[in-house]
C-alpha positions, 0 to 999 in steps of 0.5 A, spaced: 539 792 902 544 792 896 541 795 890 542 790 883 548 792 878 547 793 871 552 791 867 554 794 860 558 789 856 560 795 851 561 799 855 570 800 854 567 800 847 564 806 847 568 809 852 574 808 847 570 810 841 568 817 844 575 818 846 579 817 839 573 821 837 575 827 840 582 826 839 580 827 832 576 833 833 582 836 837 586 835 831 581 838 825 579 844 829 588 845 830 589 843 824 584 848 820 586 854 825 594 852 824 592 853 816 588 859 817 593 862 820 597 860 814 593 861 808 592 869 812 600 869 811 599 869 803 604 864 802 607 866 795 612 862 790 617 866 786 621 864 779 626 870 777 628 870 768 632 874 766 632 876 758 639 878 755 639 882 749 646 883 746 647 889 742 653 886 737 658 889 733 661 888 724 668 889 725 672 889 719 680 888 720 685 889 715 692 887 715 698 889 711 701 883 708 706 886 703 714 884 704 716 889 709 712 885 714 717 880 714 722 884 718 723 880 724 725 882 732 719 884 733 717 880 739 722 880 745 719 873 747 721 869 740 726 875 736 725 870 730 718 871 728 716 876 724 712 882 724 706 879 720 706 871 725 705 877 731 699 880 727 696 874 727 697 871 733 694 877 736 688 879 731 686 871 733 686 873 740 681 880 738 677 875 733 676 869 740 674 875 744 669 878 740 664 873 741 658 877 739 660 880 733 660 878 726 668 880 724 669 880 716 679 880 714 681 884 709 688 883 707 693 887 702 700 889 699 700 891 691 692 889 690 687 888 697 682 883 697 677 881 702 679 874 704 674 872 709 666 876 709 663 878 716 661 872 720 660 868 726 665 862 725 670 865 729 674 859 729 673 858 722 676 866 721 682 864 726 683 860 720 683 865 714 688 869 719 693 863 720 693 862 713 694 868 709 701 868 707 706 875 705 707 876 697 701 872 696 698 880 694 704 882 692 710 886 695 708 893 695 703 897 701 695 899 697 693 902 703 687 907 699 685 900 695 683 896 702 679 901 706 675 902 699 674 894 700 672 895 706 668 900 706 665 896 701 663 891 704 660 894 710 656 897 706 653 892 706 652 891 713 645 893 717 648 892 724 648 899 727 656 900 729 661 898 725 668 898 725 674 897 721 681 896 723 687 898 719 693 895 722 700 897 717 708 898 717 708 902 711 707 908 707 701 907 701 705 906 694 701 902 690 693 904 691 688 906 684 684 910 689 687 917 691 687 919 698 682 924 697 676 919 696 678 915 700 677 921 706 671 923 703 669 916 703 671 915 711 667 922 713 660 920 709 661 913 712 658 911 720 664 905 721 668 908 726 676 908 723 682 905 728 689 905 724 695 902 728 703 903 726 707 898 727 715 897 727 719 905 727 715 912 727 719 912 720 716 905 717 710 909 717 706 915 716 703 917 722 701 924 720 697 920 714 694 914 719 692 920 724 688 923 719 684 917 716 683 915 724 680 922 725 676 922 718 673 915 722 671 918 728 676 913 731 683 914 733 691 913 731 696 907 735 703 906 734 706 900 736 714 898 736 713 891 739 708 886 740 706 888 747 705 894 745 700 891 739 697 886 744 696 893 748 693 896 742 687 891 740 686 890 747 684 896 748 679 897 742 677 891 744 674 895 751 673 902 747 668 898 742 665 893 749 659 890 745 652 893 750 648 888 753 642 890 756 639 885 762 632 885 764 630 881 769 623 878 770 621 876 777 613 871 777 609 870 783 604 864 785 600 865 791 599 859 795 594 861 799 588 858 796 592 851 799 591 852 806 585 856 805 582 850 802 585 845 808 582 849 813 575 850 810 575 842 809 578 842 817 572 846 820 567 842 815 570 836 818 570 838 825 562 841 826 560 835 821 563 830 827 560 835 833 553 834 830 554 827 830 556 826 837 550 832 839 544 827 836 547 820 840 
């Protein structure tokens, strides 16, 4: 005798019901463990600034215009200029190179005169310096009067280096103020004194510029050429190299907390499913 078959219409349904719910249970509970394993990583983000602080210089360049610089030959690349266009076209460049200093011109020959205070506008003093022409001042050399002037005007500077640049191809014949005040002046000061001869050792004093150097705590050049002039300022330029002081700040954000909370949400999640389909 053949028992009776009972038939459950639904029952596929509820096969495949049962069925994607396990699948899913299986994702949370991975899901939840992969996380976990994440977040016990400790999973952090990093951000790297960095703070530069630039410790500039007040340079002051005084340049001799007297009549005396107008000899020329003194380029071997273009013998038709003369010594004052190579002056300017190599203090221009120092002026270009010098980007975080304030760079002041005094220029002289009978009377000395500032001719662009301590600024910024570096294009603006390239200016100046293109513009400054020989016998304006005069045609004799007051070297006393421009180091007066300059001092003068760092006098007035709060920076805490300061530097004067004399560049000449002569021998003072025309100052007010006499030597001895001058180093008097030189040796109270803190601006360090560079001194640059141009042209022959018999054009200039070199005894003379030696000592204003050594009374300034720099020191004295000579230069026959305009390669050994572009050597020269390029060499003040490394000696008086601005510092900058780098600090780099490194900022961590932990990420932990993001895995953490999907796990957690997960393992909710998958024990909330298993007791539903422990009372059905």
């Amino acid at each position: 005798m053949k028992g009776r078959s009972i038939y459950f219409p639904h029952l596929n349904r509820l096969l495949m019901g049962s069925q994607k719910q396990s699948v899913l249970m299986v994702l949370l509970k991975w899901l939840g463990i992969v996380m976990a394993v994440v977040a016990l990583a400790s999973p952090m983000m990093t951000k790297e600034y960095s703070s530069s602080k630039r410790d500039g210089r007040d340079i002051v360049l005084i340049i001799d215009s007297s009549e005396s610089m107008k000899q020329a030959r003194f380029d071997a690349k273009d013998m038709q200029k003369n010594k004052f266009e190579v002056v300017q076209e190599v203090a221009s460049d120092f002026v270009a190179s010098r980007e975080d200093d304030r760079i002041g011109l005094v220029t002289f020959a009978d009377v000395a005169f500032v001719a662009s205070p301590l600024t910024f506008e570096k294009k603006f003093l390239q200016q100046i310096i293109i513009m400054q022409k020989m016998g304006v001042a005069g045609k004799r050399t007051a070297i006393n009067d421009a180091l007066a002037q300059t001092y003068n005007l760092l006098s007035h500077s709060n920076a805490k280096s300061k530097v004067a640049i004399l560049l000449t191809d002569g021998m003072d014949n025309m100052s007010k103020v006499p030597l001895s005040e001058i180093q008097s002046l030189i040796q109270k000061s803190s601006v360090r004194l560079y001194t640059i001869g141009i042209g022959s050792s018999r054009d200039y004093d070199g005894a003379y510029l030696k000592a204003l150097a050594r009374a300034g705590n720099g020191q004295a050049f000579g230069a026959s050429n305009a390669q050994m002039l572009s050597e020269i300022y390029a060499k003040i330029d490394i000696l008086e190299a601005s510092h900058i002081e780098d600090k780099r700040y490194i900022q961590e954000s932990l990420l932990y907390i993001y895995p953490l909370f999907i796990a957690i949400l997960s393992f909710l999640l998958f024990i909330y499913l298993r007791n539903m389909q422990g009372r059905s």
